[in-house]
KOLVEX-543587 format. One record per residue: residue in one letter; x, y negated, z negated of N, C-alpha, C in turn; residue number from 1. Coordinates in pm, 1 decimal. Layout:
// residues N
{'a',{X,Y,Z},{X,Y,Z},{X,Y,Z},NUM}
...
END
This chain:
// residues 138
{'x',{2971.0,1198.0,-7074.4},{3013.2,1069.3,-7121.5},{3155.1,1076.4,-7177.5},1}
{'x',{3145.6,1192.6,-7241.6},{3292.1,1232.0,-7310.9},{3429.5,1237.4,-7189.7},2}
{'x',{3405.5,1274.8,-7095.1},{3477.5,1342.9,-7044.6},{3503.0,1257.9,-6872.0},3}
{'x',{3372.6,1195.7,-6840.9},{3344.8,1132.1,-6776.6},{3288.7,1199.5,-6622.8},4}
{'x',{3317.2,1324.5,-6657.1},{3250.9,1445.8,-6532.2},{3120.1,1391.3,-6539.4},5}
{'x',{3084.9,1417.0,-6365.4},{2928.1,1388.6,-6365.4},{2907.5,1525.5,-6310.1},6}
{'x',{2763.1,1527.8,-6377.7},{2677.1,1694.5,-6308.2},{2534.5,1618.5,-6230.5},7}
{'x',{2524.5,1592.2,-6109.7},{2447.2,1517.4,-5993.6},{2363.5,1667.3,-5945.4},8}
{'x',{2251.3,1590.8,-5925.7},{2156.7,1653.9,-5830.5},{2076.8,1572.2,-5760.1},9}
{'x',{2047.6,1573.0,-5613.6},{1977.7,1457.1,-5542.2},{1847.2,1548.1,-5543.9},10}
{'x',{1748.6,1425.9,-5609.4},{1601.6,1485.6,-5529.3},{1533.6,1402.7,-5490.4},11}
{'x',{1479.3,1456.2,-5426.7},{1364.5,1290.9,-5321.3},{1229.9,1263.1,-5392.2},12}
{'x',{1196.7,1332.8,-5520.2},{1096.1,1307.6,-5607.6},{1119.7,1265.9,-5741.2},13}
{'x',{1107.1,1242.9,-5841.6},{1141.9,1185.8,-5973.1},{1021.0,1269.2,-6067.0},14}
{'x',{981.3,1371.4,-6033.3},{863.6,1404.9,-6152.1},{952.4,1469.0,-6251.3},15}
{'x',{849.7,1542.8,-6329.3},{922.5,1585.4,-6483.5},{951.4,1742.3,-6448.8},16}
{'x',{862.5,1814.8,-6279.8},{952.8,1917.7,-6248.1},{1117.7,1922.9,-6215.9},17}
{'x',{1119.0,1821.4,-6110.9},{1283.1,1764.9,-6106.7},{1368.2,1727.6,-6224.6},18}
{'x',{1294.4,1703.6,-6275.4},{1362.9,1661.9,-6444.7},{1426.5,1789.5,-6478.8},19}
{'x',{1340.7,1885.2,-6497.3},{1317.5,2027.4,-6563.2},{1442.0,2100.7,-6507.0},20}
{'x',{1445.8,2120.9,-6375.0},{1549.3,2152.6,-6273.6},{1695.7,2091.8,-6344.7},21}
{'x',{1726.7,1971.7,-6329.1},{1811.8,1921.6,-6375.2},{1894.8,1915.7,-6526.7},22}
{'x',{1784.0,1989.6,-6621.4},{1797.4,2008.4,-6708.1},{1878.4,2185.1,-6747.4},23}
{'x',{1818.3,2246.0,-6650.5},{1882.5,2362.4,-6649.9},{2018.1,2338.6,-6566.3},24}
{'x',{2032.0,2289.8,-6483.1},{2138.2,2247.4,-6386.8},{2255.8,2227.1,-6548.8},25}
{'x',{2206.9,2128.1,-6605.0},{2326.8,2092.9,-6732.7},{2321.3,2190.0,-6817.0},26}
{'x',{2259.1,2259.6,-6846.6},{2278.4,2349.0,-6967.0},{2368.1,2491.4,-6878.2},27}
{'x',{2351.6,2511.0,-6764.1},{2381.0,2607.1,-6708.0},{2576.9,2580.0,-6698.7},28}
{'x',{2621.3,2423.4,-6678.5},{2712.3,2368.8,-6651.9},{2770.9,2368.2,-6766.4},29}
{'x',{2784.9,2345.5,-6883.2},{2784.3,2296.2,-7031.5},{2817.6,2447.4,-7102.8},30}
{'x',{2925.3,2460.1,-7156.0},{2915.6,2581.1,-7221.7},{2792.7,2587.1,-7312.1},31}
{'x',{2776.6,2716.1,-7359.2},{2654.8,2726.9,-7458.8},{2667.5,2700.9,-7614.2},32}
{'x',{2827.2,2673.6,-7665.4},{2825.3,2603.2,-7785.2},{2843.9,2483.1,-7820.7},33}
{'x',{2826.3,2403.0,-7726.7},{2848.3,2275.8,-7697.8},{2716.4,2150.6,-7678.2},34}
{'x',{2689.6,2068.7,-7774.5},{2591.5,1965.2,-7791.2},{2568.4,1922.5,-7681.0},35}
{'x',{2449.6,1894.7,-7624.5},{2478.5,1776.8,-7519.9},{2353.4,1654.1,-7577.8},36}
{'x',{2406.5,1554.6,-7576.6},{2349.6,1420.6,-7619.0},{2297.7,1343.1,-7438.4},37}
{'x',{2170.8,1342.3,-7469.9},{2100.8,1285.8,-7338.4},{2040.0,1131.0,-7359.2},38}
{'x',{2123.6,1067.2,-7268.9},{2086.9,898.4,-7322.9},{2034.2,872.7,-7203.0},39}
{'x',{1887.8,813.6,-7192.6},{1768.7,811.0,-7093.3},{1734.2,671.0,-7123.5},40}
{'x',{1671.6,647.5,-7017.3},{1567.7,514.5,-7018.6},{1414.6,602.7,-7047.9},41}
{'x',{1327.4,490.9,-7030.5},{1229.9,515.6,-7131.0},{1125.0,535.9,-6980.4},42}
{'x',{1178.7,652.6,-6939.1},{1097.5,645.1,-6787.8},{984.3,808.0,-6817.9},43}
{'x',{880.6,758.0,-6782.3},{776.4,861.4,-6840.0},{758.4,985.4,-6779.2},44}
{'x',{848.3,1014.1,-6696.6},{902.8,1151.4,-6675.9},{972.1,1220.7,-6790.2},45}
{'x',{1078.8,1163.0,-6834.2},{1172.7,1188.1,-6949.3},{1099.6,1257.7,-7053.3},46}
{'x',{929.9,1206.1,-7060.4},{866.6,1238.0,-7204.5},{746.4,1313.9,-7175.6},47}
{'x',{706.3,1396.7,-7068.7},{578.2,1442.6,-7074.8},{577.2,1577.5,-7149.4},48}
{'x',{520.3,1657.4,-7142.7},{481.0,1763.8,-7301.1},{558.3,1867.0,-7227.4},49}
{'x',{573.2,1893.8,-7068.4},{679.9,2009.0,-7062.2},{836.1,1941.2,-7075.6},50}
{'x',{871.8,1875.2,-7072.3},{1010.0,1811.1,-7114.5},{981.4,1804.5,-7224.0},51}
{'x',{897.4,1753.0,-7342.4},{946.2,1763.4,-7474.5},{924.4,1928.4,-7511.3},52}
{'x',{868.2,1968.5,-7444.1},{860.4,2183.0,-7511.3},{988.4,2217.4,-7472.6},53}
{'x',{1019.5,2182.5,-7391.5},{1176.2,2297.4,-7298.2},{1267.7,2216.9,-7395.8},54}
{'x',{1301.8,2130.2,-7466.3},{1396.5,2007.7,-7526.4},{1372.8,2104.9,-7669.2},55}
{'x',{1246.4,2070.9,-7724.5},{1188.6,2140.2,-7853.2},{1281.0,2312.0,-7887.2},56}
{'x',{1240.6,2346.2,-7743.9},{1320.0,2515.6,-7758.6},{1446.5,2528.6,-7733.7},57}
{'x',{1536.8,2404.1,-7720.3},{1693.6,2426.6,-7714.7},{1765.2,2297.0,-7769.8},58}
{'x',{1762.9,2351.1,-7883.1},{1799.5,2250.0,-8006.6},{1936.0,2201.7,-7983.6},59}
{'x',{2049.2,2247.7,-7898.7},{2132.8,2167.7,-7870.7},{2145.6,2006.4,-7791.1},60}
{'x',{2019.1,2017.2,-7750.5},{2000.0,1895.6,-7729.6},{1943.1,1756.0,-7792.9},61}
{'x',{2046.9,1645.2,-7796.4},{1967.7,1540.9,-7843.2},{1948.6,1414.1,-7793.4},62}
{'x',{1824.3,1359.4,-7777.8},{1778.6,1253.8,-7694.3},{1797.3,1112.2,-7741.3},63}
{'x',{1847.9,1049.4,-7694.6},{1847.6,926.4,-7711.3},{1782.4,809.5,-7631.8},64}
{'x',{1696.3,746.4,-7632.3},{1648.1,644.3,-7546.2},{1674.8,500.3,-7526.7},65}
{'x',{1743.2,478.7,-7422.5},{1739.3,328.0,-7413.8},{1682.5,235.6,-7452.5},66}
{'x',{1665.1,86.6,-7527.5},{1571.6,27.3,-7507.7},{1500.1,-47.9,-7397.8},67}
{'x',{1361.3,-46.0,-7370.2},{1331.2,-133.1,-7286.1},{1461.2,-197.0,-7238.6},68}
{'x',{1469.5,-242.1,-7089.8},{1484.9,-337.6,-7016.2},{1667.5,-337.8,-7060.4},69}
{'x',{1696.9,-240.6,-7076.4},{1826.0,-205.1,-7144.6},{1907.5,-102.2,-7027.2},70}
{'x',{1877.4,-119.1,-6930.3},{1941.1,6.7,-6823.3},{2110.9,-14.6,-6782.1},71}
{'x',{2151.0,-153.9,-6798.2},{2280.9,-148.9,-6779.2},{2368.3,-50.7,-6902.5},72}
{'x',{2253.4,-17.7,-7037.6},{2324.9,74.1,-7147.4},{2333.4,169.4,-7080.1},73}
{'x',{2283.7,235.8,-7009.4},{2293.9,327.9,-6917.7},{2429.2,409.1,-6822.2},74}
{'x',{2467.2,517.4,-6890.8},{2605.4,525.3,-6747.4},{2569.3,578.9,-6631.5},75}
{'x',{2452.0,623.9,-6633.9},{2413.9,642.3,-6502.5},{2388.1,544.8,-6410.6},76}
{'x',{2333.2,442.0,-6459.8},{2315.9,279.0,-6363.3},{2468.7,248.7,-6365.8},77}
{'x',{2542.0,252.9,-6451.5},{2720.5,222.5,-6421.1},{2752.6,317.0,-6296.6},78}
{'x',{2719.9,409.4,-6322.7},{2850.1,538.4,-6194.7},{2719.0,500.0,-6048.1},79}
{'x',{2616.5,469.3,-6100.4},{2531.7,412.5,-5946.2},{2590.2,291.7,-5876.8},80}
{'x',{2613.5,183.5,-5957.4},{2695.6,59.8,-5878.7},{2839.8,134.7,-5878.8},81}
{'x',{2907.0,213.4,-5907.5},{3026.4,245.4,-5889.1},{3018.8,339.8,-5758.1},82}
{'x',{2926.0,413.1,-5786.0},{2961.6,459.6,-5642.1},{2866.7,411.2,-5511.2},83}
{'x',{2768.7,282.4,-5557.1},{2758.7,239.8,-5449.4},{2851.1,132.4,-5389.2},84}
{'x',{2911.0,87.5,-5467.9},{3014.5,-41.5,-5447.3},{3144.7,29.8,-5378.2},85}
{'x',{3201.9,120.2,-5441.3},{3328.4,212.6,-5425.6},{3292.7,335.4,-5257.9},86}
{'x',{3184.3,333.2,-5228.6},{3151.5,480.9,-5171.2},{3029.0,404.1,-5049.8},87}
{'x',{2929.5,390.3,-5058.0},{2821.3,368.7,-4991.4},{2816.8,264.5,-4894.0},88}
{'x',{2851.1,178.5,-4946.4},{2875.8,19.4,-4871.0},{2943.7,4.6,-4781.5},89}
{'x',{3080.2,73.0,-4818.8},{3173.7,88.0,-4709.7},{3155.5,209.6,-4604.7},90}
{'x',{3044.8,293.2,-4576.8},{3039.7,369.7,-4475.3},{2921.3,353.6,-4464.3},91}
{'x',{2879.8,409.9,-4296.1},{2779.1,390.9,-4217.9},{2703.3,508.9,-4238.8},92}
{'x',{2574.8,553.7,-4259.1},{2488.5,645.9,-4257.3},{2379.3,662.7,-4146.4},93}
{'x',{2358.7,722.7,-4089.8},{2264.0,752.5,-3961.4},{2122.3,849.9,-4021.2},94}
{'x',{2135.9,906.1,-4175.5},{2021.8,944.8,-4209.2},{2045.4,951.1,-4352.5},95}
{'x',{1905.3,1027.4,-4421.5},{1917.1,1054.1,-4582.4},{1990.6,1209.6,-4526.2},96}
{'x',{2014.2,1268.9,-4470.9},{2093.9,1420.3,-4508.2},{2265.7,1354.7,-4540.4},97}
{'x',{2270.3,1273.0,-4415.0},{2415.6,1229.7,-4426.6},{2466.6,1132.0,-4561.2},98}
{'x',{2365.3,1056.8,-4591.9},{2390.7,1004.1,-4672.5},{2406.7,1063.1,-4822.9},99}
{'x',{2305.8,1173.5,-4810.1},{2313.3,1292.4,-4946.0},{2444.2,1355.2,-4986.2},100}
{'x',{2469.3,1391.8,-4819.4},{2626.3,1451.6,-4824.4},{2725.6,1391.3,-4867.6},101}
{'x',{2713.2,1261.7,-4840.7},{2831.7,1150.5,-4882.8},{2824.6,1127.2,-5044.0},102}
{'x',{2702.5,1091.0,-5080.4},{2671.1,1147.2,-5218.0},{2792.2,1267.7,-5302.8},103}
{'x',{2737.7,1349.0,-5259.0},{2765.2,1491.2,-5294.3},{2916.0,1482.7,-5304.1},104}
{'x',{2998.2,1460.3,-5189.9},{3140.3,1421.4,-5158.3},{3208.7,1325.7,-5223.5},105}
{'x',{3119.9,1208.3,-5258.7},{3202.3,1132.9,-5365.9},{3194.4,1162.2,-5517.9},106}
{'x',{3059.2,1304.4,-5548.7},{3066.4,1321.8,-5673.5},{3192.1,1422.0,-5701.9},107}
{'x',{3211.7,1462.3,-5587.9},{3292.6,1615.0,-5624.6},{3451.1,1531.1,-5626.1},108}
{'x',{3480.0,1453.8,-5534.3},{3603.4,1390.2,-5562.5},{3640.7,1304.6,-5716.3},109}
{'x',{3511.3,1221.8,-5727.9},{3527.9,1201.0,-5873.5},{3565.5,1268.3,-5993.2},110}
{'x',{3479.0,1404.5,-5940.6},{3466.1,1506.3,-6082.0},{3646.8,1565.3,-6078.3},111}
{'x',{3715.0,1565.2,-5928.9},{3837.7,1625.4,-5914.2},{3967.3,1550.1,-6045.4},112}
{'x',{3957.9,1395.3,-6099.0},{4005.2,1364.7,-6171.0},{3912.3,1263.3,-6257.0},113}
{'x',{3798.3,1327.1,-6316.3},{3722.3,1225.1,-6410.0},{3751.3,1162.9,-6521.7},114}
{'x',{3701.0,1012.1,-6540.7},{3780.4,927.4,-6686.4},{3664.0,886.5,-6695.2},115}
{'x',{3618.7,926.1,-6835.9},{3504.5,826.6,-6934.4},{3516.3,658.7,-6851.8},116}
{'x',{3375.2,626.8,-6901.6},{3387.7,487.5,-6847.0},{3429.2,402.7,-7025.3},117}
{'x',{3501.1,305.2,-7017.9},{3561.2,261.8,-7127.0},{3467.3,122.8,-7115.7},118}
{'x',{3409.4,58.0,-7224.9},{3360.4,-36.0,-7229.4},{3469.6,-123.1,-7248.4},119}
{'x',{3477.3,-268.1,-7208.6},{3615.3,-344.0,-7232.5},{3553.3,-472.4,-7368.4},120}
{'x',{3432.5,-467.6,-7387.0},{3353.2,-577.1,-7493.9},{3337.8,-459.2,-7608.4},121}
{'x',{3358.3,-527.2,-7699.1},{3282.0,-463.1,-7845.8},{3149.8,-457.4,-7862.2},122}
{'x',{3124.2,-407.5,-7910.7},{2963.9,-421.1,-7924.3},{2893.6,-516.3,-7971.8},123}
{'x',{2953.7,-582.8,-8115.2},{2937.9,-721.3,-8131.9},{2909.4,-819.9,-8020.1},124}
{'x',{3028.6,-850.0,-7926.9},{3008.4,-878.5,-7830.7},{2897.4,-859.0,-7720.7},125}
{'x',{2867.1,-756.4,-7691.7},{2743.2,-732.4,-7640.7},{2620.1,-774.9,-7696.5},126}
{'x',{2650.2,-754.7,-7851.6},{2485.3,-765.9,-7855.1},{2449.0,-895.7,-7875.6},127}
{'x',{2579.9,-983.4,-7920.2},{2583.7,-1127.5,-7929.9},{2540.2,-1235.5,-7783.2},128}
{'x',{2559.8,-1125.7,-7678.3},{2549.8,-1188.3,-7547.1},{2410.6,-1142.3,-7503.0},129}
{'x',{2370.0,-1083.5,-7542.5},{2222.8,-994.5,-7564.5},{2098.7,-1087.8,-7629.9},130}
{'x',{2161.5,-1156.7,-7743.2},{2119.8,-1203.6,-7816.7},{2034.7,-1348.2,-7760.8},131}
{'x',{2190.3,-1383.8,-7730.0},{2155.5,-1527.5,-7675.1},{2084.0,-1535.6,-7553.4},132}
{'x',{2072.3,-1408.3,-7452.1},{1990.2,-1403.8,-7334.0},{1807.4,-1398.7,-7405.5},133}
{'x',{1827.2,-1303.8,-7497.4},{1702.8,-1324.2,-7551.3},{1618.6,-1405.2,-7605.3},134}
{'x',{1713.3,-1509.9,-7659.3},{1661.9,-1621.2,-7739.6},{1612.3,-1735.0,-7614.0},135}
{'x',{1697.4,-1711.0,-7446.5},{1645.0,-1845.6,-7391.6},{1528.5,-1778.0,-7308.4},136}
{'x',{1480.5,-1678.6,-7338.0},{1352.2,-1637.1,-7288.9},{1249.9,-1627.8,-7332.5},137}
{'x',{1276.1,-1652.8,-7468.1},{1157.0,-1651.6,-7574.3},{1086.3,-1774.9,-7596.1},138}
END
């Protein structure tokens, strides 16, 4: 988030083994004196008892959870419309390998000059616009 580097891994499953994987993937990436703050949606992979033990035994990590129905807080749903808007749309794919690759190719070009994503609203702002979405649904 800091830095705006992404560390990507494609998998064609979503369990809390892939999780697990991915989790070493960042710690392996991440020097070892260095915090990493993990801001998640509230997806029940994220929380089953081997993700909270492996989390439990490497205290540099700290979790943060989205709220419900809150995924645009998310920079991972940001760099997903960014690189599907910027990357995907505009080229043709003939399978999931090719399309993985293209993946892969637009993460590594990104990562070649990465910039934090900058919010351009205050937060006030947000939550004021938050607010009022909530109130005409209630």
């Amino acid at each position: 988030m800091a830095t705006g580097k992404v560390i990507g891994q494609l998998k064609r499953r979503h369990r809390s083994v892939e999780f697990l994987q991915f989790l070493k993937a960042i710690d392996a990436a991440v020097p070892g004196e260095q915090d990493i703050h993990l801001i998640m949606d509230n997806y029940g992979t994220h929380k089953t008892q081997a993700v909270r033990a492996w989390l439990a035994a490497n205290p540099r990590y700290h979790v943060h959870f989205t709220p419900t129905s809150a995924s645009w807080l998310n920079l991972v749903e940001r760099f997903f419309s960014q690189i599907s808007e910027q990357w995907i749309k505009r080229s043709a794919h003939t399978s999931v390998a090719q399309l993985e690759q293209s993946i892969r190719e637009y993460i590594d070009r990104h990562n070649e000059d990465p910039k934090p994503f900058v919010w351009h609203k205050s937060a006030d702002t947000i939550l004021a616009s938050v607010a009022r979405a909530a109130s005409t649904i209630i």
